[in-house]
BAMI-356022 format. One line per field, with one value per residue: residue number from 1; residue in one letter; x, y, z of N, C-alpha, C in turn. Coordinates in pm, whole numbers. Each point is the difference from the previous one (the first is absolute). Layout:
REM BAMI-356022
nr	(NUM/...)
rest	(a/...)
n.c1	(X/...)
n.c2	(Y/...)
n.c3	(Z/...)
ca.c1	(X/...)
ca.c2	(Y/...)
ca.c3	(Z/...)
c.c1	(X/...)
c.c2	(Y/...)
c.c3	(Z/...)
***
This chain:
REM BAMI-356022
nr	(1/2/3/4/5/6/7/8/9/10/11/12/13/14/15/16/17/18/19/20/21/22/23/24/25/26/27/28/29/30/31/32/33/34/35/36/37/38/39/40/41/42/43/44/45/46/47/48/49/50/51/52/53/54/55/56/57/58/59/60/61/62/63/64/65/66/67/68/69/70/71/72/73/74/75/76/77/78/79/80/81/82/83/84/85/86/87/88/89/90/91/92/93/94/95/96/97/98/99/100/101/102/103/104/105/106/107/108/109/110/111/112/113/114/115/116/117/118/119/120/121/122/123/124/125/126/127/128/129/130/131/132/133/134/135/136/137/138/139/140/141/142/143/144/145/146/147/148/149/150/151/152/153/154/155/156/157/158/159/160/161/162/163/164/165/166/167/168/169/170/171/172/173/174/175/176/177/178/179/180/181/182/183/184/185/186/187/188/189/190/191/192/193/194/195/196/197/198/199/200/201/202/203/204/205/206/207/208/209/210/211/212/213/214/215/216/217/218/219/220/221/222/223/224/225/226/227/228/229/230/231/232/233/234/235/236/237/238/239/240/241/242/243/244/245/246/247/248/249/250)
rest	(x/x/x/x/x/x/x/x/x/x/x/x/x/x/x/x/x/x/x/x/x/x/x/x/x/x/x/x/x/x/x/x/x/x/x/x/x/x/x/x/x/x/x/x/x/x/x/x/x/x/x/x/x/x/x/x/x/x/x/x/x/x/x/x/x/x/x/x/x/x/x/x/x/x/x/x/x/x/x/x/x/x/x/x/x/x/x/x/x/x/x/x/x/x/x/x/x/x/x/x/x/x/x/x/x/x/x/x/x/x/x/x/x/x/x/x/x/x/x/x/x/x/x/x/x/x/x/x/x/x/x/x/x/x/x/x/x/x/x/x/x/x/x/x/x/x/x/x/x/x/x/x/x/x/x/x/x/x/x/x/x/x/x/x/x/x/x/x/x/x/x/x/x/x/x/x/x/x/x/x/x/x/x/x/x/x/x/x/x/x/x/x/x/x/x/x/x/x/x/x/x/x/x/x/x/x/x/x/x/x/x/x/x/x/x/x/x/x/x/x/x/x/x/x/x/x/x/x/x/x/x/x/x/x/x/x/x/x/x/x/x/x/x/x/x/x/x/x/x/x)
n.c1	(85/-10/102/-68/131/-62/125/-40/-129/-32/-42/-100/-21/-123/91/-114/48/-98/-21/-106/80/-37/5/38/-105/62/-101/-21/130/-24/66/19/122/-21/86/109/89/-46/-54/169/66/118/-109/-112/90/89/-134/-9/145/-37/61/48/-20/93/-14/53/-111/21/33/30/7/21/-77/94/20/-126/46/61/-89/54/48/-113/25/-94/73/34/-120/-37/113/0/-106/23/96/-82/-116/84/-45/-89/38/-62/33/-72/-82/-77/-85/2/-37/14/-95/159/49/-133/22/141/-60/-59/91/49/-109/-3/65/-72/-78/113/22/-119/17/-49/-153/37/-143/134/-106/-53/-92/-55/44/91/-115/-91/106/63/-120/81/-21/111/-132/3/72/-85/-106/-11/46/-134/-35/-165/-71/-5/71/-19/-56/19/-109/-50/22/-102/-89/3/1/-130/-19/37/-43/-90/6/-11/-74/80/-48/130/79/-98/-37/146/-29/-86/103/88/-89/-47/90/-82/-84/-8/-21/56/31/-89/-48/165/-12/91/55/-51/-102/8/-73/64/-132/24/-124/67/90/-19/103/-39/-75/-94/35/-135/16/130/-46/-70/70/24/53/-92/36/74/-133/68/-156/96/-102/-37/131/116/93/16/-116/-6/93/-21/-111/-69/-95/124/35/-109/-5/99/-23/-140/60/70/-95/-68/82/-1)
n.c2	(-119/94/103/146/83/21/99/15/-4/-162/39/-96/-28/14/-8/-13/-60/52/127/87/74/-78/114/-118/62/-92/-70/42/-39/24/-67/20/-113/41/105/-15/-94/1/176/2/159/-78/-124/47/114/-37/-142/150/-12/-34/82/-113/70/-95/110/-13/57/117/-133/-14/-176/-18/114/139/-41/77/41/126/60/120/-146/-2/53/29/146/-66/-48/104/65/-108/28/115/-43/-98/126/108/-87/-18/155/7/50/-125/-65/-82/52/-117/67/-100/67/24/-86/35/45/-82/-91/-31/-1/-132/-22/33/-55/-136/58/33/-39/94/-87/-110/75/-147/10/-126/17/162/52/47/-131/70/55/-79/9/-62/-78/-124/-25/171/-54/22/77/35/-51/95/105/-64/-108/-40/-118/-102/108/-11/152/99/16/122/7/-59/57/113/-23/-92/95/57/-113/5/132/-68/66/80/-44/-42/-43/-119/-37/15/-105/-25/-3/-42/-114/72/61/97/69/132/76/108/-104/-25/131/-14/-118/-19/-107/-94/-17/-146/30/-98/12/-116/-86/-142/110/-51/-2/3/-7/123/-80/18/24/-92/-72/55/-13/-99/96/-34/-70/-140/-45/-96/-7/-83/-83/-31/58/-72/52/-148/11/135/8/-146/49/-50/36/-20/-164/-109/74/-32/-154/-7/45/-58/-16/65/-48/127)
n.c3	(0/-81/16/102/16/90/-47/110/-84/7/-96/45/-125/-92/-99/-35/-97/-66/-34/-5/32/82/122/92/89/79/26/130/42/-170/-111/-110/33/101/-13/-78/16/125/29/-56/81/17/30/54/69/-15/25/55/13/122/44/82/124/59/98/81/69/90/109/-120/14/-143/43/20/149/5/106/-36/92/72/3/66/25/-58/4/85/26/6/73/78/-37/-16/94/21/-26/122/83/-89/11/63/-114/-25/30/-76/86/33/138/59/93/114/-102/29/139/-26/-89/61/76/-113/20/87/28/-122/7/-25/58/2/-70/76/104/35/75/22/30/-37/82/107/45/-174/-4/21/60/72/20/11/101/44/74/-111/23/63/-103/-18/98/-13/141/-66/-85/74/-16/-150/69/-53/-57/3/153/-16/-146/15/166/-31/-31/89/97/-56/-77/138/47/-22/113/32/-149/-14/103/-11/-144/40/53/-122/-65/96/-74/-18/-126/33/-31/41/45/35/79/50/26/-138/84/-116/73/90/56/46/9/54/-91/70/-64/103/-91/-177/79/-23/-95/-31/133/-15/-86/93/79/-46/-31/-23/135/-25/-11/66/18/39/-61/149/-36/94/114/53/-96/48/67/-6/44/-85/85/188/-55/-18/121/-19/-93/32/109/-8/-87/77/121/-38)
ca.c1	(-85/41/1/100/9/-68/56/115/-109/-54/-179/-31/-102/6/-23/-42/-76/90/-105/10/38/-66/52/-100/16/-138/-42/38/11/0/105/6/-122/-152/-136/8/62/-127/-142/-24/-4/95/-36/-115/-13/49/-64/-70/95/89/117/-119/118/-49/167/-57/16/73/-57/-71/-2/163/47/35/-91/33/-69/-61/-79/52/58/-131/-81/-106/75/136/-26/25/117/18/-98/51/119/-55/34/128/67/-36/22/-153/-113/-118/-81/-154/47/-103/29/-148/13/59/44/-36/11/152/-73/-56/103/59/-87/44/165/109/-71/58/15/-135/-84/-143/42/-100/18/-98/-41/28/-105/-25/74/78/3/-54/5/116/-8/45/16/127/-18/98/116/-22/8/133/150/-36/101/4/-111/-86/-10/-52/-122/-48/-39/101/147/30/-26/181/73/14/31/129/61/-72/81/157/28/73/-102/11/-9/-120/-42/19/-60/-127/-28/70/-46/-144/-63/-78/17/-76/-121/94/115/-79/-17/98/36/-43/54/-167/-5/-91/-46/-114/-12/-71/-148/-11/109/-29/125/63/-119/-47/92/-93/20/75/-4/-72/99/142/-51/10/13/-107/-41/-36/-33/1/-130/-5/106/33/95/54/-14/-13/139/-33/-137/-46/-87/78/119/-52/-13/89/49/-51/59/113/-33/-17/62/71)
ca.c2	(119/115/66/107/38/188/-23/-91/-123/-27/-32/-87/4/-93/88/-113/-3/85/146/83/-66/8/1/-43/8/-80/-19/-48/-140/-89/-8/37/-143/-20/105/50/-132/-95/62/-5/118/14/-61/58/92/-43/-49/122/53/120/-34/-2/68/38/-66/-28/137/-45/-25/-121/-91/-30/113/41/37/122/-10/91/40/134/-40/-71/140/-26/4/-125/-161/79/31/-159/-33/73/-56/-135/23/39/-129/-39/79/35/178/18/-102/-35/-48/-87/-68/-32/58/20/51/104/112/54/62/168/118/18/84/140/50/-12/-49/21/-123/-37/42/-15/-68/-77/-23/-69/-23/135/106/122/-23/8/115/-31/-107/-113/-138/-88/30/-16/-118/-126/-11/-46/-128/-54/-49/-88/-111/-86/39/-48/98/122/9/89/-64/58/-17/-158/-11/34/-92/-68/31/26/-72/-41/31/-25/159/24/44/156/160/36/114/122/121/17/146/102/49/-2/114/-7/49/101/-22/87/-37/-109/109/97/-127/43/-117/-52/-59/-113/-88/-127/-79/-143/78/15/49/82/44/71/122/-22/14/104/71/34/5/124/68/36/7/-90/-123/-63/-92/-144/-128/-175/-17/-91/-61/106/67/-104/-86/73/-70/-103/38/-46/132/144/44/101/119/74/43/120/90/-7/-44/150/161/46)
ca.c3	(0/-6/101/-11/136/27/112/76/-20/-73/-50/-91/-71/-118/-107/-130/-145/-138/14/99/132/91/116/63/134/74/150/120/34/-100/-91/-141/-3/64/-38/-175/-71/74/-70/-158/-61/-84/-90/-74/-69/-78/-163/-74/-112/99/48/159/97/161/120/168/116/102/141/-76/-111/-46/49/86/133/135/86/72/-61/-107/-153/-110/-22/-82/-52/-2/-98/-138/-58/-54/-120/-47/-24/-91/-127/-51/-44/-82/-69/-51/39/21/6/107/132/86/139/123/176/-6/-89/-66/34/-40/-116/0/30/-82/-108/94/43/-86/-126/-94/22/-8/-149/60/85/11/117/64/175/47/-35/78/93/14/51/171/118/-71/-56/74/183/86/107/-70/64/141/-51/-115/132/93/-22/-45/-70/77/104/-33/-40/-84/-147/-110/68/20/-142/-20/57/-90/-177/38/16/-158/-3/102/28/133/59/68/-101/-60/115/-60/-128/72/167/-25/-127/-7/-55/-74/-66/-4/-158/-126/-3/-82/-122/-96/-137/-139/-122/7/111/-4/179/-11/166/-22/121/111/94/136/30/-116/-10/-113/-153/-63/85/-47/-136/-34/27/-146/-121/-103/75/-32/109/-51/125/18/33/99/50/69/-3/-21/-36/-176/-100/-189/-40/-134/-58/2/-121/-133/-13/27/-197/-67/51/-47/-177/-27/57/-125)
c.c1	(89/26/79/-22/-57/66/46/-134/62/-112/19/-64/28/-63/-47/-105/72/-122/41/-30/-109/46/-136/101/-87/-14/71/-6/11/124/-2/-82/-138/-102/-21/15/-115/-106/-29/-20/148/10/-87/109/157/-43/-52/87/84/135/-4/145/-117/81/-78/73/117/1/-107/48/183/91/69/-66/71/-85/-85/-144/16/26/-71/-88/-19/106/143/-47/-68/116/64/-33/82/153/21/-9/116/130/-20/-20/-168/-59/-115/-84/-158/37/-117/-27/-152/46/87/72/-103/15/104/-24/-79/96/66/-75/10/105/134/-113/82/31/-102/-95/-164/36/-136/20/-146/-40/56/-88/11/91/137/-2/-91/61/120/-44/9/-13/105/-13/44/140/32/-23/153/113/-131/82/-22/-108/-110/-22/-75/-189/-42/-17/122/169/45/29/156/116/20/48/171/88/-4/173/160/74/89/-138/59/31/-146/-24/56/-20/-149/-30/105/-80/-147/-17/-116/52/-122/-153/26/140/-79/-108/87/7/-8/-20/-83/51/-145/-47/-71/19/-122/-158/17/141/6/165/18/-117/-49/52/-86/35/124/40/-66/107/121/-96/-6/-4/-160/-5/-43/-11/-3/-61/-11/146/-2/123/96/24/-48/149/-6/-99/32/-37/131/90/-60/-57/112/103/-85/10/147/20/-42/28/123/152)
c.c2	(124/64/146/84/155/26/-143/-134/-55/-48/-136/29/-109/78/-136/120/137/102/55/-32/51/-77/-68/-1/-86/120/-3/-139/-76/22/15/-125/-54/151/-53/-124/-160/-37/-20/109/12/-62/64/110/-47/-16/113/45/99/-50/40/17/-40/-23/-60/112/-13/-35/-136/-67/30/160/-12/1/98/-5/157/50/66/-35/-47/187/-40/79/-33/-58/52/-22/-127/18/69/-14/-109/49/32/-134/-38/69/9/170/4/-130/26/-77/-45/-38/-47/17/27/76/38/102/47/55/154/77/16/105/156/33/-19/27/4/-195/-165/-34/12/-137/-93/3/-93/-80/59/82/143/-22/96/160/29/-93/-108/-93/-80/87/-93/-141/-117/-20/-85/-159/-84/-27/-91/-97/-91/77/5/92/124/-40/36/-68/59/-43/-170/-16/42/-98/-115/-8/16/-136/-108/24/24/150/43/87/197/76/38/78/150/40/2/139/107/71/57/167/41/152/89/32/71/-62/-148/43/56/-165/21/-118/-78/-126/-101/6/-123/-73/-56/76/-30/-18/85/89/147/170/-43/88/73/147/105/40/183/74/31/44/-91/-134/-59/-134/-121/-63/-127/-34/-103/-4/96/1/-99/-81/101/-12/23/-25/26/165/119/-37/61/146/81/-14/79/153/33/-33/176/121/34/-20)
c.c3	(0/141/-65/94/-17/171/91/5/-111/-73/-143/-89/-132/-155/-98/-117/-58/-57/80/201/132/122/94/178/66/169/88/53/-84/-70/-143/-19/30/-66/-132/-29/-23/-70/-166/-41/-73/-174/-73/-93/-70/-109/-27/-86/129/51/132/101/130/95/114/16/87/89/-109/-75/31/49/119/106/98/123/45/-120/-140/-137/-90/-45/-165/-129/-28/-75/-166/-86/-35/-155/-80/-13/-82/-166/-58/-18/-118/-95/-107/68/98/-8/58/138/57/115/35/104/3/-131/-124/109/-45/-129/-19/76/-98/-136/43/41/-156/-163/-122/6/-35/-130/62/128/76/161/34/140/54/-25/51/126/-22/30/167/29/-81/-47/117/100/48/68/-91/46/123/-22/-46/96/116/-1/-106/-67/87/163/-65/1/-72/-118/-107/-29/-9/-136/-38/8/-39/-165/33/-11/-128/-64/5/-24/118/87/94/-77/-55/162/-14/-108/61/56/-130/-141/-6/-30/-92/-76/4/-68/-48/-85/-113/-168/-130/-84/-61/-102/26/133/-42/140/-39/172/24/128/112/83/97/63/-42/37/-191/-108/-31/37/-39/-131/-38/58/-90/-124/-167/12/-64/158/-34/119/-40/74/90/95/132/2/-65/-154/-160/-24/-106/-39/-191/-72/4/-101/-123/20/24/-109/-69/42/-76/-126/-4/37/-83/10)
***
């Protein structure tokens, strides 16, 4: 597996097929493999004619691990993305995150758009401007002793996906407590570069994509119909709505 260094990290990632290139960010707690590889989104868009980029984050998968909060800040894990292109010596790319890395995604649409051709955010709604998403009390799951000490529904669902995974459990506690910035509505208002929200009807994580979608200008909205936070992934309807997204943004 590929590796390159951004500063004193190192970040994994995997470059397949041949077009034009598209940057994919997974999730929290998840890996290039389990968001993108699994699901059949490297496959799907490959056979589209794309040329497909995804790393593991940091504190994820084949990456570098940190322990303090501070180092997961939402624009650290931006600038990854963006070093990654400069590795690869690409201007610019479509950029794809769910949760987590659609929030890095949309900083990236605001802090680098020059960087940005269009941007897909998925299982990400209104959460990225009210409120973080995930609740900090995941953390707390995550350094429990066991699984079997956690209560919390939410906190147990993580914990488990974590260990699914074989996640280092105390850097994911610090990207948790370090990445939960959100982004203004003025700051969600100035987007210029065509943007996708797609978030599954019954994701009780992402707030509502409709919601958001009125907020960027031009943003189009794609509800995946029945999923929730877990399981719109690789949902059938978000790949094919998101090649016909990308068959027309200019």
């Amino acid at each position: 597996m590929p590796q390159f260094r951004h500063g004193d990290l190192t970040l994994a990632y995997l470059d397949q097929g041949e077009g034009e290139p598209i940057v994919l960010i997974h999730g929290f707690a998840s890996t290039k493999e389990v968001n993108w590889v699994y699901p059949g989104w490297v496959s799907t868009l490959t056979q589209a004619g794309r040329r497909v980029i995804a790393l593991d984050n940091r504190g994820h998968g084949q990456s570098g691990k940190l322990y303090l909060p501070d180092l997961y800040a939402t624009e650290r894990m931006a600038e990854d993305v963006v070093a990654l292109l400069d590795h690869l010596g690409l201007p610019r790319a479509d950029v794809m995150g769910y949760s987590m890395g659609a929030r890095i995604t949309a900083f990236l649409a605001v802090r680098r758009p020059e960087r940005v051709r269009s941007a897909i955010l998925g299982g990400l709604g209104i959460h990225l401007v009210e409120g973080a998403g995930l609740p900090a009390s995941i953390a707390e799951a995550l350094e429990a002793p066991s699984l079997a000490d956690v209560t919390d529904r939410q906190g147990r669902t993580f914990r488990a996906f974590a260990e699914q995974t074989r996640s280092d459990l105390r850097a994911l506690a610090a990207c948790i407590r370090g990445s939960r910035q959100t982004l203004s509505e003025d700051e969600v208002r100035a987007i210029r570069v065509p943007v996708l929200v797609a978030v599954g009807t019954a994701d009780e994580v992402a707030g509502s994509g409709a919601a958001l979608a009125t907020r960027i200008p031009g943003a189009e909205h794609l509800a995946i119909p029945g999923r929730d936070h877990m399981l719109a992934v690789g949902d059938k309807a978000f790949k094919a709505g998101v090649l016909d997204f990308l068959s027309r943004r200019p």
